[in-house]
N, C-alpha and C positions, 0 to 999 in steps of 0.2 A: 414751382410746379403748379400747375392749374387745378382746382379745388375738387377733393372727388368726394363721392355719396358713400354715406357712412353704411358700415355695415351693422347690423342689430341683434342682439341676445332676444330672446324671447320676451325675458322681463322689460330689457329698453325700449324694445315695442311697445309693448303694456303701459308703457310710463311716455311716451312722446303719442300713442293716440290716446290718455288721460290727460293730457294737456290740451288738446285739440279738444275734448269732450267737457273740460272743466271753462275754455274759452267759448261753448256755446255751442260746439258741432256737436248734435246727436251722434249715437250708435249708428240708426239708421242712415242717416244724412253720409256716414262714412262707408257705409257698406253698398249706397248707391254709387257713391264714388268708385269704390273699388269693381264693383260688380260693372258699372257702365264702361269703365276702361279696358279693363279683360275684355269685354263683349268686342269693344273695336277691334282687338286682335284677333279675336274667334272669328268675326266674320270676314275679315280679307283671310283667314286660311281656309276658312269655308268656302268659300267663291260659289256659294247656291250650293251646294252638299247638303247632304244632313247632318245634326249633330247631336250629340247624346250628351247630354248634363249628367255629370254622378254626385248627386249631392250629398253631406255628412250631417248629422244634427247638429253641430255648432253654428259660429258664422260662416266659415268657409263657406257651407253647404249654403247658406244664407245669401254670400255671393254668385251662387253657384244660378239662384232663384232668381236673380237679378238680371244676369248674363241672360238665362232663356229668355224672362222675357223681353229683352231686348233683341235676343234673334225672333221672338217669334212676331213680336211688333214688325219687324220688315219683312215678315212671312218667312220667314225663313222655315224647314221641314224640323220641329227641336223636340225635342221629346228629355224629360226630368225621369231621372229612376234614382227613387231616395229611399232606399232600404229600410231606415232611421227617421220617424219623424224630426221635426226642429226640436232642440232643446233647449233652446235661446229665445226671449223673448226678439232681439231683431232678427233670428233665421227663421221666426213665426209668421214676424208680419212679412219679408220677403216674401214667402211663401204664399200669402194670402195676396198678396198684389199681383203675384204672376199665374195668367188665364190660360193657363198653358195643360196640356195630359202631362198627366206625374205617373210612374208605375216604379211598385216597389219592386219587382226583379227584370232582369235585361230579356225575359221572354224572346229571345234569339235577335232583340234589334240588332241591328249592321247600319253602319254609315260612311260617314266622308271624315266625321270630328268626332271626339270623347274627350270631352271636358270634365277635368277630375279637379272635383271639389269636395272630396269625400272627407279629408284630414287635410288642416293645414298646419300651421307654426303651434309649437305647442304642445304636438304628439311626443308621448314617454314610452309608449308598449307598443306591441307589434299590431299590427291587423287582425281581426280573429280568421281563421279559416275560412267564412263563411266569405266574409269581405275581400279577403284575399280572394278568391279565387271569382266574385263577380265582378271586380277591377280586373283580373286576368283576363277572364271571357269576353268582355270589353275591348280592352287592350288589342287582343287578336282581330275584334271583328269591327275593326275602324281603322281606316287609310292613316291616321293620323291623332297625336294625342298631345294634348295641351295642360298642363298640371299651373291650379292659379294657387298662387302663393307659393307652394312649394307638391313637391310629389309626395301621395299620402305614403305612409310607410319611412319617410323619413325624420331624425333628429333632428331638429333646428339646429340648434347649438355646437352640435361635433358634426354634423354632418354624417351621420352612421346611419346604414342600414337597418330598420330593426324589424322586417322580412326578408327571407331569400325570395327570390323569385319575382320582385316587383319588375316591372314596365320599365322601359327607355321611352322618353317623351322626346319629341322634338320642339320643342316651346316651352320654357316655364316664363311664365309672369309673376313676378316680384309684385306684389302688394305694400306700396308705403315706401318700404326699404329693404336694402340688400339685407340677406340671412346669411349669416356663418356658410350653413348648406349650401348657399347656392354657389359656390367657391371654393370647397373644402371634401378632397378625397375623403368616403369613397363614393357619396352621395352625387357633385359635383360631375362625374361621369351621366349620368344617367340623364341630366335636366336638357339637355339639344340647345338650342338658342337659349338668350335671357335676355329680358324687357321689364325695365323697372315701373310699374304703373302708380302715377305720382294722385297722393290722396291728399294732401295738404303736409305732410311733416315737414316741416322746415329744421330747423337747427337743433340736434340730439344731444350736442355735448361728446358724443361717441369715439372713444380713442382708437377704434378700427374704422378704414375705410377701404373702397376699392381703388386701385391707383387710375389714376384718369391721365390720357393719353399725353406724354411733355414736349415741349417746342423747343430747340436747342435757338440757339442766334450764331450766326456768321462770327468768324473773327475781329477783331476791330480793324480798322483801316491799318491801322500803324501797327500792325499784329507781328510777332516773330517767334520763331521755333522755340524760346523759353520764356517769353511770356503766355504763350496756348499753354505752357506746363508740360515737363519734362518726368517722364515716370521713368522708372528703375525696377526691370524685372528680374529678381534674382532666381539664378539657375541653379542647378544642381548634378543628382547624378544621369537623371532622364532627360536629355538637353531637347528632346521631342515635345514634351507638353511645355515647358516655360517658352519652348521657340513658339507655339501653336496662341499662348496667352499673349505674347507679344505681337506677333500678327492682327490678333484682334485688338489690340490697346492702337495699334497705329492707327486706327480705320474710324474711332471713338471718340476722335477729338484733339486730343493731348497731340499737341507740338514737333515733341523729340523721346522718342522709348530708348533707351538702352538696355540690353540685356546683360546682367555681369554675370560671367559665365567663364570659364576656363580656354574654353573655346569655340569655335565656330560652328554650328553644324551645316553640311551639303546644302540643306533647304533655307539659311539665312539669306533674306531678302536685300540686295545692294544699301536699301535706305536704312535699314535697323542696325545700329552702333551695337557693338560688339567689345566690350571691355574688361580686359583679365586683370588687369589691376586689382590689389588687392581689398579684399572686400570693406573692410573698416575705412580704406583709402578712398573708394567707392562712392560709398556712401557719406561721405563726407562732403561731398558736394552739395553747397545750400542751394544748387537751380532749384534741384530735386523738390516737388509737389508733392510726390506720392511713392509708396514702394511694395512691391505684388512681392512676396512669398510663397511658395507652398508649391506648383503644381513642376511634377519632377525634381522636389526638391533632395527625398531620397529619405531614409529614417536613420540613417549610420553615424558614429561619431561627429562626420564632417557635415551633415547634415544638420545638426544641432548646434553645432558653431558657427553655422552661416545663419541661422533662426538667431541667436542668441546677440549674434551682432546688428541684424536686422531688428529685433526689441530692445536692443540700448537706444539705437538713432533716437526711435521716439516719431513723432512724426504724425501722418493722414497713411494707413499702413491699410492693407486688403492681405487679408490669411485667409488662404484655399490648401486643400488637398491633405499633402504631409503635412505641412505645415501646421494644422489642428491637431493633426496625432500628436504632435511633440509638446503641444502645449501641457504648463503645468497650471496648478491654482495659482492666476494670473488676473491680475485685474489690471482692465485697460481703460482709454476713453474712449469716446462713444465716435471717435475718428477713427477706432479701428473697425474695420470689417473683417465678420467673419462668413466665410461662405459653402457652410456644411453642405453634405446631402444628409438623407436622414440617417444612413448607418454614423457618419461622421460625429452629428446632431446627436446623437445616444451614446456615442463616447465622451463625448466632451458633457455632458448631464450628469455622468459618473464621473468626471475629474472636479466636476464640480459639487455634486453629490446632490441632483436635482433628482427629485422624485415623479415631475409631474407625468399628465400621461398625454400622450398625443402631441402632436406637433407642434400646430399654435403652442399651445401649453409648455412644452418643452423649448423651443425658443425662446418664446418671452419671459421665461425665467431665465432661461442661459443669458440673454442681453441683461437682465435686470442683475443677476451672481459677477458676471463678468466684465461689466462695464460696456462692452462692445455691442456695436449696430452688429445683429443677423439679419441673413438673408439665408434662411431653409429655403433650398432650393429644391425641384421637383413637379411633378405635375400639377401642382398646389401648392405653388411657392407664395411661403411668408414672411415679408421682412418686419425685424424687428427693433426699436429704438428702443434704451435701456431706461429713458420716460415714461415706457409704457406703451408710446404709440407704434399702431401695427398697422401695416399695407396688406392687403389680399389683390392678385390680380388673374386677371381672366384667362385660362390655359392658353398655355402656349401649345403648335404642332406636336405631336406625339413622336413625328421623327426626332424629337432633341433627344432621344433617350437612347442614346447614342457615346461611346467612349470619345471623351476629348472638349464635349460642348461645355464643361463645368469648369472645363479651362477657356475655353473660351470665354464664358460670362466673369470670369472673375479677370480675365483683362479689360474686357470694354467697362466691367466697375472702375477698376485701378484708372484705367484712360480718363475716365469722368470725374474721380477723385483729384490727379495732377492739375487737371484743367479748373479746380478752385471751389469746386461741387461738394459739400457733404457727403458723410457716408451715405448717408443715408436717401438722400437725392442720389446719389451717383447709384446707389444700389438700385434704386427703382428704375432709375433711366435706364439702367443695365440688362434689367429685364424686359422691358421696352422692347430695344437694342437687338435683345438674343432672336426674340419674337419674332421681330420683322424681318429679321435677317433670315430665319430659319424657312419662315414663309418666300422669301427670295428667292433661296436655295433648291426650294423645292426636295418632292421626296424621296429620300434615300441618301440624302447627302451627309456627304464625312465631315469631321470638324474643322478638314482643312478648309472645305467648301466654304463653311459656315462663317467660318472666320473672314473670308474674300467678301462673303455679302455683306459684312458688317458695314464696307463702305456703303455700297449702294443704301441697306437701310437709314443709316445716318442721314442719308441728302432726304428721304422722307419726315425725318421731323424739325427738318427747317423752315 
């Protein structure tokens, strides 16, 4: 997979620009950085508008000083409203560099831009009233709103709200590096685009990143339907969602799909192999790369004997759906995938008897108790390696929220797994995968849709 930019805790920030600051870079020398690169972006969405700076007494606000006067250096109309003196000695001198009008309340300004530098990384309490609501008044009375670093009012680290009523921005600018927030419900809604503005951090150490877009490769010349990898999707009592996960593993890469299933249904595609043979018999085929459980698998006696013979094989295994429910205190390898949503995610936290709170958090323990690569799937889907190491990726369409699409994704996994992939690569390709496709399908589409596009996306990351 091609190398993606890490994401950062409040503290690993703290600690990779003390590195930068212990190698010679000043504060300020960092806050020109960050403050001149925001500014680029402020003024293409400015296009000659005016714009309002909300500056905080930290650094943020500090950047904030920076910014103006860099619009105001090419004349631009910028006006600073800093409620809060600096309380920083670099949001001081910022301050003192920029020849700009400052006013401490928004006195009915209106413009084109509102640049919110009021709070950045770092905030623990909410807004007082007073702040809240001259970021609100703001808000309203500007075509457009740009939050650098992060939108004030929110947690870095969970990404939580910690006002009702803040602003939807259309732009946040990332300072340094990605935040938790900027990727993680229910903050994540609210930020509009993301642009990461690079101040010198290079190499964090950092075991969370954002997944960065992957390049599949053609077949080999001498290619053939079981060396592409031959996946095995086991059926159940719902023969509608494993047919729906199969459709999408054929489109994903993988060679040859079989469905073992009792029998046929209406909607089985002439190319998908169909096999009633019996299940242990089945599987007993060493083509077999990979093998999908769980979606229509069913939760009845017979349902758990096809589970149970499906975790003796052993194997690169993808568990969706029922298939979690039935799981017990199991420990696997990190070749299994499991692919909750989050009610799933919180059952399986209880069979394992995981306390923690929230997502990230409750995955990354479930991988670390269980052995197994997650992927919490969702609006703010996080996959998880039982290493520690965590992906975050960038919302997919909101149409996925949709019955069926969770079969989907956990075929175009299982397809990427047969075909020689890691879980845990496969799982990220997958989300890729679902992304592109979804965006193909365009909106209002069903999973059978979704699943048709899966081809088309694929020929995109070749």
């Amino acid at each position: 997979m091609p190398a993606s930019d890490p994401v950062l805790t409040v503290a690993e920030m703290q600690a990779a620009e003390q590195t930068l600051i212990d190698g010679g870079t000043s504060v300020d020398e960092l806050m020109q950085r960050a403050g001149r690169g925001a500014a680029e972006w402020v003024w293409r969405i400015a296009a000659g508008r005016p714009a309002t700076v909300l500056c905080g007494p930290g650094n943020n606000g500090g950047d904030g000083y920076v910014i103006a006067e860099v619009l105001r250096e090419r004349e631009l109309d910028v006006l600073v409203v800093a409620p809060i003196e600096p309380r920083t000695e670099a949001a001081a001198n910022a301050r003192t560099l920029y020849r700009g009008a400052v006013a401490t309340t928004a006195e009915g300004r209106r413009g084109g831009v509102l640049v919110d530098c009021l709070f950045g990384s770092g905030l623990t309490r909410p807004l007082s009233d007073e702040l809240l609501a001259l970021l609100g008044g703001l808000a309203v009375s500007h075509d457009q709103i740009i939050a650098v670093d992060l939108p004030s009012g929110v947690e870095s680290d969970s990404g939580a709200l910690l006002n009702d009523g803040l602003p939807r921005y259309d732009l946040t600018l990332a300072l340094g590096a990605w935040k938790f927030a900027h990727w993680t419900m229910p903050s994540s809604a609210a930020m509009g685009a993301r642009r990461l503005i690079d101040i010198g951090i290079r190499e964090t150490g950092a075991a969370t990143s954002l997944s960065a877009r992957p390049r599949f490769e053609q077949p080999a010349p001498d290619a053939h339907k079981y060396s592409r990898g031959l996946l095995a999707v086991v059926g159940g009592a719902m023969p509608g969602a494993a047919l729906l996960a199969a459709q999408a593993a054929m489109h994903a890469g993988a060679g040859n799909v079989r469905l073992l299933a009792d029998h046929s249904h209406p909607a089985t595609p002439a190319a998908l192999v169909v096999s009633d043979a019996q299940l242990d018999e089945a599987l007993g085929d060493e083509r077999i790369g990979a093998v999908l459980a769980g979606p229509g698998l069913g939760r009845d006696d017979a349902a758990k004997a096809r589970l149970a013979a499906v975790l003796a094989r052993g194997g690169p295994l993808v568990l969706d759906a029922e298939a979690l429910g039935l799981l017990e205190h199991q420990v696997f390898t990190s070749e299994t995938l499991a692919t909750p949503h989050e009610g799933e995610l919180a059952k399986l936290c209880k069979t394992y008897g995981i306390s923690a709170q929230g997502k990230r958090a409750k995955a990354r323990a479930l991988a670390e108790a269980s052995g197994m690569t997650v992927l919490a799937k969702g609006p703010d889907t996080v996959l998880c390696a039982p290493d520690g190491h965590v992906r975050l990726f960038a919302p997919g369409p909101s149409w996925l929220s949709a019955a069926g699409t969770g079969d989907v994704l956990a075929g175009i996994a299982a397809s990427r797994m047969a075909t020689g992939r890691s879980a845990f690569e496969a799982a990220e390709q997958a989300v890729w995968l679902q992304h592109e496709a979804a965006r193909i399908a365009g909106s209002a589409f069903i999973a059978d849709e979704l699943a048709q596009a899966v081809k088309s996306a694929y020929a995109r990351f070749l």
